[in-house]
C-alpha positions in Angstrom: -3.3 37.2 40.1 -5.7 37.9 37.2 -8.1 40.1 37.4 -12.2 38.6 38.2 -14.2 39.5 35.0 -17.8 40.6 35.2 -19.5 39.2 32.4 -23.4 40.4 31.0 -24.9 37.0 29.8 -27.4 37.8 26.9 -29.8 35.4 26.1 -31.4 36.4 22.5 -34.4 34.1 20.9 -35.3 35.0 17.6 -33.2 37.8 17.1 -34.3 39.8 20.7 -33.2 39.9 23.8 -34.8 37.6 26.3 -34.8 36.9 29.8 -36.6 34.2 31.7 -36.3 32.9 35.5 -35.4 28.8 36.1 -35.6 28.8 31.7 -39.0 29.4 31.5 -41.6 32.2 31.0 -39.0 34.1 29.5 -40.1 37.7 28.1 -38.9 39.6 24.7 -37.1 42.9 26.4 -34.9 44.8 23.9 -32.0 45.1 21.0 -29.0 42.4 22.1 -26.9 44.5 19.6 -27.8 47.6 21.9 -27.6 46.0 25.0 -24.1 44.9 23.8 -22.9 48.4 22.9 -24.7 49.8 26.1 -22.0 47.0 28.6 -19.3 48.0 26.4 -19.8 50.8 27.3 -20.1 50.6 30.9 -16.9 48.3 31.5 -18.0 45.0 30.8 -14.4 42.3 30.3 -16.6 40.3 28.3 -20.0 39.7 26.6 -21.6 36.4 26.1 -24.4 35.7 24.1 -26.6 32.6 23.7 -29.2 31.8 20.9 -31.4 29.7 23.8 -33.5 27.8 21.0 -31.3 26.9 18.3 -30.4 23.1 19.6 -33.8 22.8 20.6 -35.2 23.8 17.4 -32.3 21.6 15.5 -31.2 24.8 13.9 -27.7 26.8 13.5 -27.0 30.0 15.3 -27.6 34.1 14.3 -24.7 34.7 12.6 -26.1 37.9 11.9 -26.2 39.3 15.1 -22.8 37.8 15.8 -21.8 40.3 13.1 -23.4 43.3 14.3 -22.6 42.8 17.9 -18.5 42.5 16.2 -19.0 46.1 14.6 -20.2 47.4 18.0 -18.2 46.2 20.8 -14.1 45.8 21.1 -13.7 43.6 23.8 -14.2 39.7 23.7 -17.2 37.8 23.5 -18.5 34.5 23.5 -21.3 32.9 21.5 -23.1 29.7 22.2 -26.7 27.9 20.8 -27.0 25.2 18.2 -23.3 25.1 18.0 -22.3 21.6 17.0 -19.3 20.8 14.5 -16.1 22.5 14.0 -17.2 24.3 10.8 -20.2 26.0 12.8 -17.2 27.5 15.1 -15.6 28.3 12.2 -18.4 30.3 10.9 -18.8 32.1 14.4 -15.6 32.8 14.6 -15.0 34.3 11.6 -18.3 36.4 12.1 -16.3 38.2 15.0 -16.4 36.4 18.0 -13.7 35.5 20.0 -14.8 32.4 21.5 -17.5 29.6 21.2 -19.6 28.0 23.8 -21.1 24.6 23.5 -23.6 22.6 25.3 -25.7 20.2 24.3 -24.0 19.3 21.6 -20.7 18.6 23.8 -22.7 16.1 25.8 -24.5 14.6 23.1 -20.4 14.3 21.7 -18.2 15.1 23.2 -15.2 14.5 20.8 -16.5 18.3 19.3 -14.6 20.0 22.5 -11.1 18.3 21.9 -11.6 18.9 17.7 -12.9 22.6 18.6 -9.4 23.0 20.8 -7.2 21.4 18.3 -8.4 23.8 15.7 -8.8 26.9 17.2 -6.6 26.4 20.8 -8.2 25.6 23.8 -9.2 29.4 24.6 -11.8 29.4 22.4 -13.5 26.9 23.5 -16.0 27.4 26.6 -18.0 24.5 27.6 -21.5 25.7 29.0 -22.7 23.5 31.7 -26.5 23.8 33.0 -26.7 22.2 36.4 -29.5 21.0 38.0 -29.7 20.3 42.2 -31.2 16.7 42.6 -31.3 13.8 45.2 -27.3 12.6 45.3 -27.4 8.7 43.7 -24.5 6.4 42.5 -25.1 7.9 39.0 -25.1 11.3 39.8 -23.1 11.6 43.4 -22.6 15.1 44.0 -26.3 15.8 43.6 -26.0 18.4 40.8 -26.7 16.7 37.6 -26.2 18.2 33.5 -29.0 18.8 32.0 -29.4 20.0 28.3 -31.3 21.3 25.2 -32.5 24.5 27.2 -32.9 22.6 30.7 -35.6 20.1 28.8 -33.8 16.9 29.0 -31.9 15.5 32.1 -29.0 13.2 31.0 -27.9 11.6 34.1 -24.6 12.7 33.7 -22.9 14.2 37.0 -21.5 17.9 36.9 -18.4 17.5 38.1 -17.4 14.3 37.0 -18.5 16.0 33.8 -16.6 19.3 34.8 -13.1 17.0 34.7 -13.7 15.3 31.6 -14.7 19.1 29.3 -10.9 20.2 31.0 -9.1 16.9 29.7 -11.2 17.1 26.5 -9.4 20.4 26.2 -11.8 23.3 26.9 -10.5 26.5 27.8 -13.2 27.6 30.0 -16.3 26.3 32.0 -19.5 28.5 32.4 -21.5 26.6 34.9 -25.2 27.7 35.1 -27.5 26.4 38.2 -31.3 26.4 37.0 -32.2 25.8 40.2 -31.0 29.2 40.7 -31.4 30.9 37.6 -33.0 34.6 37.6 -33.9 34.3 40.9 -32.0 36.9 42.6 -31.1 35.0 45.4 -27.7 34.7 44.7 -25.2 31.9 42.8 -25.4 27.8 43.6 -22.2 29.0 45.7 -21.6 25.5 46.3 -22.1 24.1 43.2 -19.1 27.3 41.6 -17.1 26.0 44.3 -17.3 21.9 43.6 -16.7 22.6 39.8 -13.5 25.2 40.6 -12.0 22.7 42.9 -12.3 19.7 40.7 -11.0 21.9 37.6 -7.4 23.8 36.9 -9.1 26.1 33.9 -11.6 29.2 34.4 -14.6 28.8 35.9 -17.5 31.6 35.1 -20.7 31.5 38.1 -23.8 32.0 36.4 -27.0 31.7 37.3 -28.9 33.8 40.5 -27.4 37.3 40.8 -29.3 39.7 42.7 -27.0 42.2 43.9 -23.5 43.2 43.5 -22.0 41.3 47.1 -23.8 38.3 45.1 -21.0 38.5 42.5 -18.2 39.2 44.9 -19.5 36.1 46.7 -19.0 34.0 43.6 -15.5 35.2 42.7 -14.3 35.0 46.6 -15.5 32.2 48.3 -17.0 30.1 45.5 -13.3 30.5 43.8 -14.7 31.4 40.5 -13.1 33.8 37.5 -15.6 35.9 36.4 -19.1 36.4 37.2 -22.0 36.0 34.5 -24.6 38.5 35.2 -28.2 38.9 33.2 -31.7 40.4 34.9 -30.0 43.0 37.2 -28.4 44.9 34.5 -31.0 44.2 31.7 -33.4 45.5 34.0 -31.6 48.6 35.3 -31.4 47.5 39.0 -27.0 47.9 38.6 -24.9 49.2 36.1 -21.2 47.4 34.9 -20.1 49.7 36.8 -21.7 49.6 40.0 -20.7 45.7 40.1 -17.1 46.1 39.2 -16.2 49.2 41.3 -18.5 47.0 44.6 -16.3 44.4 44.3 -13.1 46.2 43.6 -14.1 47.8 47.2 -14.1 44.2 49.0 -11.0 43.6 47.5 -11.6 41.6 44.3 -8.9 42.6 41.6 -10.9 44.0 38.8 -10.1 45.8 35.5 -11.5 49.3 35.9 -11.1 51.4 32.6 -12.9 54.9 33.6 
C-alpha cells in the first residue's frame, strides 16, 4: 500500500501568499517561498502552489517563484495558474517543479492533458478540478458540477463524468477542490472525494474544507483519497505538518514520517 500524502496547498496572487474562504475575500498573509521552506521542513510529501489569478487575468504563471521555491525545498511540488500549452509546462518544469496542474485551461481544451502526458509522462500532469454542489439535472447528474477561471464561471460540465474523461485523456493525478467547502473548516465534500475516487483508477488529492487533523484522516479513509491538500490550518498556525501526519499515522493511515 502507498503511503497517504499530506499536501500544504499554497495559493500565491501577485507574488504573496493568500488565503481566502469559498474563493473570495481572500487576504495577503506571508512569503510562499517561506512558507514552502517552513513545510519542508516540517514533513510535508508534497507542496503545491497555485497562481489563483493568472487564467483570469489571461496571463502566464510566476516563474520566478517557481524558481526560488526549487532552491528551497527537495521534495516534489506541483504548480498550477494560467497554465495552458505544452511550452508553458515546459517552462515550469524546467523552473524546478516536478509536476503541473491545469484547470481551466483543460476544460476550455482538453486535448492539452493528453499532449502534456505524451510529453512529459502522465505523472506530471495533475488535473485540478473545482467542484461546485448544485441541484442534480440531466446535464449535470451527480449534482457536483466544474466550475472554472477561479470559481467565476460555471460550465455545466459534470465532475465525475469529467473526473473519467481527465484519466482517459491521460492525467496522472486529480486534485478535486469543493468550493462549497473551501476554507471553511468543516471538513472535506467527503462525498464528493469519494464519487471522484470510485469513478477513477489514478490518485485522487481531497481539497477543500480542513479543519482539524481527523478531517484529513477522514478524507484518506473513508472518502478513499491519496493525499490530503491542506491550506488555512497550517498557514495560520492552528496544526503543524507534523501534527497532521503523526494524527493520522495514530488511526492507522500509512504515512511517511521522516523525524
Amino acid at each position: 500500500m502507498l503511503s497517504k500524502r499530506v499536501i500544504p496547498c499554497l495559493d500565491v496572487r501577485d507574488g504573496l501568499l493568500t488565503k481566502g474562504i469559498k474563493f473570495a475575500g481572500n487576504k495577503d498573509i506571508g512569503d510562499p517561498v517561506e512558507s514552502a521552506r517552513r513545510y519542508y521542513e516540517e514533513g510535508a510529501d508534497e507542496i503545491v502552489f497555485y497562481d489563483i489569478t493568472a487564467s483570469a487575468e489571461a496571463r502566464g504563471i510566476f516563474l520566478d517563484v517557481v524558481e526560488r521555491v526549487a532552491e528551497q525545498i527537495f521534495i516534489p511540488f506541483s504548480v498550477g495558474g494560467g497554465i495552458s500549452s505544452v511550452p508553458q509546462m515546459r517552462e515550469v518544469l524546467l523552473a524546478g517543479a516536478e509536476k503541473v496542474s491545469v484547470n481551466s485551461a483543460a476544460v476550455q481544451n482538453p486535448r492539452i492533458i493528453g499532449e502534456g502526458a505524451a510529453a512529459f509522462g502522465s505523472q506530471a500532469i495533475v488535473v485540478g478540478m473545482d467542484v461546485l454542489a448544485v441541484p442534480a439535472s440531466e446535464a449535470v447528474p451527480s449534482g457536483y458540477e466544474i466550475v472554472i477561471h477561479g470559481g467565476r464561471r460555471r460550465t455545466g460540465l459534470d465532475a465525475i463524468a469529467w473526473a473519467r474523461r481527465c484519466q482517459e485523456l491521460g492525467a496522472g493525478e486529480l486534485c478535486v477542490n469543493s468550493i462549497d467547502a473551501d476554507g471553511t473548516g468543516d471538513g472535506y465534500e467527503l462525498a464528493l472525494t469519494k464519487a471522484v475516487a470510485r469513478a477513477v483508477s489514478i490518485p485522487v488529492i481531497a481539497s477543500g474544507g480542513a479543519g482539524e487533523p481527523r478531517h484529513m484522516y477522514e478524507a484518506v479513509s473513508e472518502g478513499g483519497a491519496s493525499a490530503a491538500l491542506v491550506a488555512s490550518i497550517v498557514h495560520f498556525g492552528q496544526y503543524s505538518i507534523r501534527d497532521c501526519k503523526e494524527y493520522m499515522a495514530s488511526r492507522g493511515a500509512k504515512m511517511r514520517l521522516t523525524w
